[in-house]
C-alpha positions in Angstrom: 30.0 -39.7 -2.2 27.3 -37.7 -0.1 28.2 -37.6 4.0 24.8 -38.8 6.2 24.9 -36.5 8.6 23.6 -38.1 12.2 20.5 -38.0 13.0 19.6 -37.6 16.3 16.0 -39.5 17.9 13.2 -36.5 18.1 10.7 -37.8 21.0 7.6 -38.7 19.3 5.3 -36.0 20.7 8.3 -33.5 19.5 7.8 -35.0 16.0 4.7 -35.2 15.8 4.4 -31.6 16.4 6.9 -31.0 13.9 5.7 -32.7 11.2 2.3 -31.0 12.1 4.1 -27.4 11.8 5.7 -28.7 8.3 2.3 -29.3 7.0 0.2 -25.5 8.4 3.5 -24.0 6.7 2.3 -26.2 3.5 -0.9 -25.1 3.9 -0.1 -21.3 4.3 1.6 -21.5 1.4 -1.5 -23.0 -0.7 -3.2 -20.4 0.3 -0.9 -17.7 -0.4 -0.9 -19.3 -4.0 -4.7 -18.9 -4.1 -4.3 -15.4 -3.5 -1.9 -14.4 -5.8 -4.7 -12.9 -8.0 -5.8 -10.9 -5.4 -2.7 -9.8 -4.7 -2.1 -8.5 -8.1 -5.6 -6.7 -8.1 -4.2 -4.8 -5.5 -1.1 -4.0 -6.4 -2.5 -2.9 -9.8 -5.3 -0.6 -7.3 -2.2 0.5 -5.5 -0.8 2.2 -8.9 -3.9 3.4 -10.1 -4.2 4.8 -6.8 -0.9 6.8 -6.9 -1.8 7.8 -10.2 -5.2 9.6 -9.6 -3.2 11.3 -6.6 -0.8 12.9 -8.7 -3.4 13.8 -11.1 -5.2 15.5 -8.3 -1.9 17.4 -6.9 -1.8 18.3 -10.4 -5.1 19.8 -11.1 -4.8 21.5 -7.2 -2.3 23.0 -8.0 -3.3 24.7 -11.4 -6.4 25.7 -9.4 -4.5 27.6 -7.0 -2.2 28.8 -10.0 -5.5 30.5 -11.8 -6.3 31.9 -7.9 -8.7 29.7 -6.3 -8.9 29.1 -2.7 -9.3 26.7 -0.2 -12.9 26.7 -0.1 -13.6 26.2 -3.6 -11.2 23.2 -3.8 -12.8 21.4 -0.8 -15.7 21.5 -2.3 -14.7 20.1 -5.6 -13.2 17.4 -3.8 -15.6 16.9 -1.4 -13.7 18.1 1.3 -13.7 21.3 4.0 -11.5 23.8 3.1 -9.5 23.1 6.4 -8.9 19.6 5.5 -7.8 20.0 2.2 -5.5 22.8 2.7 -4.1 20.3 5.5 -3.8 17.4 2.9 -2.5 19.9 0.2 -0.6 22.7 2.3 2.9 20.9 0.6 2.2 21.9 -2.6 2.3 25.3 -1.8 6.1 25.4 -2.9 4.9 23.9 -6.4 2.8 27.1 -7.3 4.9 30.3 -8.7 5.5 32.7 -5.6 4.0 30.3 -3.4 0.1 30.9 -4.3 -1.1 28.0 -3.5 
């Protein structure tokens, strides 16, 4: 046997409100549904993101392991010399003897 629990009387302008919060929560979740592709699409950019990072820690650091510098990296990447030895400074541990 289930137990009713009491119900207490909401004023009407309290419901109301209520029931009107019940349904934008509805709604919000629709729409979250409908974006649920897009989600994924990003999720899957996020990964290919990370990926083509590490590929480009990689290759900066076998630049810096066959002695390039700064300078010719930027440029490679597009980028001034300053800001990519800012970007890439960390990896100077990951070189032998610290070339990088």
């Amino acid at each position: 046997m289930t137990r009713r629990l009491p119900v207490t009387k909401m004023p009407r302008k309290a419901s109301n409100r209520l029931v009107a919060q019940i349904r934008r929560v509805n709604q919000i979740h629709d729409e979250l549904d409908e974006l649920a592709p897009v989600t994924r699409s990003l999720e899957d950019l996020r990964r290919l993101r990370d990926q083509v990072n590490q590929a480009i820690d990689a290759g900066i650091v076998q630049a810096k392991v066959e002695g390039l510098y700064w300078p010719a990296i930027g440029a490679a990447l597009r980028i001034s010399p300053q800001a990519v030895q800012q970007r890439f400074r960390s990896l100077d541990s990951a070189t032998p003897s610290g070339s990088a």
